[in-house]
C-alpha positions, -999 to 999 in steps of 0.1 A, spaced: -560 420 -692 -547 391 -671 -520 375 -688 -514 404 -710 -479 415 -713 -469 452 -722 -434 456 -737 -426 496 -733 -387 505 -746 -368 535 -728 -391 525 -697 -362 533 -674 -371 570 -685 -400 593 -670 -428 588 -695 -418 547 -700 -417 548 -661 -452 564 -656 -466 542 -688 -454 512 -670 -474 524 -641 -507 529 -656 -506 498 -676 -493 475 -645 -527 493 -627 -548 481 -660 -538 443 -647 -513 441 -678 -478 425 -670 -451 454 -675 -422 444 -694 -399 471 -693 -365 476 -713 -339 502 -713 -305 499 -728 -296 508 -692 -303 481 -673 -300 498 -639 -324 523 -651 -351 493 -662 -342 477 -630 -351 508 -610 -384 508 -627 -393 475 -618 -383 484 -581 -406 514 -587 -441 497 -601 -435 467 -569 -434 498 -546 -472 499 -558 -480 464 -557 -469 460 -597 -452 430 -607 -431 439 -635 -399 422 -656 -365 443 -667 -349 435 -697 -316 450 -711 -325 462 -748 -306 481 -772 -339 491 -793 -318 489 -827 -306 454 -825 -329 429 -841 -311 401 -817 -327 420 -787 -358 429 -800 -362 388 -805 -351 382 -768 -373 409 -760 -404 390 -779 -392 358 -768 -390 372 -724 -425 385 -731 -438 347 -737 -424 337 -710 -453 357 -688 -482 356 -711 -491 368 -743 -478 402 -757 -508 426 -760 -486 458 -766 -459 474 -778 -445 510 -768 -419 526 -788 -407 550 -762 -369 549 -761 -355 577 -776 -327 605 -770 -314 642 -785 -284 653 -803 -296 688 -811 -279 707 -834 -289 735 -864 -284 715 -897 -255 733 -908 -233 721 -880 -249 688 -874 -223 657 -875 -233 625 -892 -229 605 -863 -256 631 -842 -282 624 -873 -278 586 -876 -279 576 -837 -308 602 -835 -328 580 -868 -315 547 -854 -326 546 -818 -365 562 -831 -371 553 -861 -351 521 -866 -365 513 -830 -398 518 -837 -398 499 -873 -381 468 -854 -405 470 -827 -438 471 -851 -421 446 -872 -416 420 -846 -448 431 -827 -473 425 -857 -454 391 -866 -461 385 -830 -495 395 -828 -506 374 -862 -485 337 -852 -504 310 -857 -501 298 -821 -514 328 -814 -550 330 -789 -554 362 -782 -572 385 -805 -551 416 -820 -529 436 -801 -518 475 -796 -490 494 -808 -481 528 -797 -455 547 -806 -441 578 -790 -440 606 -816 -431 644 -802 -448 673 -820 -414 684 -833 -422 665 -862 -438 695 -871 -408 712 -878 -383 724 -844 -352 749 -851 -321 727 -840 -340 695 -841 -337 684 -878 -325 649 -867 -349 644 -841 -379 660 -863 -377 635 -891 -370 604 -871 -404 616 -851 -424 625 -887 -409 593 -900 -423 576 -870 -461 593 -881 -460 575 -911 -444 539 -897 -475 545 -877 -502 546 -906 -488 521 -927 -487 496 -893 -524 504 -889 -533 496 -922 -511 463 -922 -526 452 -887 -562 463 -892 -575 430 -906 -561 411 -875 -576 435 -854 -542 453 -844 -540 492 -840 -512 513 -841 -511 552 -832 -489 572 -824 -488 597 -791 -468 632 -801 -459 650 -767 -451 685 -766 -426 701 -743 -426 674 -709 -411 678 -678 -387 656 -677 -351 657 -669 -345 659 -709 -364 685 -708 -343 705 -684 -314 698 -703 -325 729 -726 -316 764 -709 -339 773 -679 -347 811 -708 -356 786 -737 -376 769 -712 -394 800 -702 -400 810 -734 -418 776 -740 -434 777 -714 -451 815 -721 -458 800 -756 -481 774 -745 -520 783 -748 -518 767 -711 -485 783 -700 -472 754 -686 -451 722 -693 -471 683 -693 -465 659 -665 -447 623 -674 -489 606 -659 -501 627 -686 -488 613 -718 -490 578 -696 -523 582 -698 -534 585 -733 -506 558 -744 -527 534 -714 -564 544 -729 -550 539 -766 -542 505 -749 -574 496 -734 -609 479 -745 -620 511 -749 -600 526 -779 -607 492 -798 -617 514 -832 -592 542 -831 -564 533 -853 -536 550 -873 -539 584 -852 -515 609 -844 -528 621 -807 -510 656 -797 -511 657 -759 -495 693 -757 -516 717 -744 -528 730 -777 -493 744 -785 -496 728 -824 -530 749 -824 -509 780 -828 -489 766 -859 
């Protein structure tokens, strides 16, 4: 992995944190973006507190100017080797009352995200000046693509990200790229506890496991899908949610 760069977006965030993390531990060089750059900064601060040298960028994940500078930092310490669309927000609302801006910054910042950083990321990984062989993309679905009252924004941005994911695989496959996608259920993360502490216990008493994930957990299946060792899977959708979307 040495002189691998990682690019993860929203990495000044709990799962991009703890992604970082794990992937910095793999030997890969953490490049990690936030469109608040004292939050990427503190996660830089974070991974050299564990021996991690990492790189902060500023990154508005729907600007194609910033996705290049992104692109263009990540040469500057090696070769891209991944991509992790994890930057994402909520603007909850039932459908009936939900504004237009709520829906569109809700599809921009995942889906538009995502699309610009696959788009970029495959044109990166198949250059002609390239010497590494293929590269990873992972994408941070939620399993409220499955359908979530009061998420109808944030459900199709995540389903639309399931499919961005598939057609990426197939697209990649012959330069020996994968894509998948990683689709979280209910993690405990301060966005998380931004939903009443009764909604949250109700959640909680629904899962099979009764309990929420922890941020290292999703880390580590977005690190494995990463690795050597997941060379062949490609075009997945991995639940990591306790078997909650068993029940549907």
């Amino acid at each position: 992995m040495a002189n691998r760069v990682a690019v993860i977006t929203g990495a000044g965030g709990a799962i991009g944190r703890a992604t970082a993390r794990r992937l910095g531990e793999q030997g890969l060089v953490p490049l990690v973006t936030d469109i608040d750059a004292a939050a990427a900064q503190s996660t830089t601060e974070f991974l050299a507190s564990h021996g991690i040298t990492s790189h902060a960028v500023p990154h508005d994940v729907t600007s194609r100017d910033d996705w290049e500078n992104v692109i263009a930092e990540a040469r500057t310490h090696g070769e891209l080797w991944a991509t992790v669309n994890n930057a994402g927000l909520l603007r909850d609302s039932l459908l009936k009352k939900m504004t237009d801006d709520a829906w569109s910054t809700v599809i921009d910042v995942h889906l538009r995200g995502a699309f610009l950083g696959c788009s970029l990321s495959l044109r990166e990984f198949t250059g002609k000046t390239r010497t590494l062989p293929g590269g990873r993309i992972v994408s941070l679905s939620s399993t409220s693509y499955l359908g979530t009252l009061g998420q109808g924004n944030y459900a199709a941005a995540k389903g639309g990200i399931v499919s961005l994911t598939r057609v990426a695989a197939l697209e990649g496959a012959r330069y020996g790229v994968t894509a998948n996608a990683v689709a979280p259920g209910s993690v405990n993360t301060p966005l998380l506890h931004q939903t009443p502490d009764d909604t949250l216990e109700q959640f909680r008493l629904r899962n099979p496991m009764q309990r929420f994930a922890e941020p290292d957990e999703i880390a580590a299946v977005i690190a494995f899908l990463i690795s050597p060792d997941a060379s062949y899977i490609n075009g997945q959708v991995i639940h990591v949610d306790g078997g909650d979307s068993a029940q549907v």
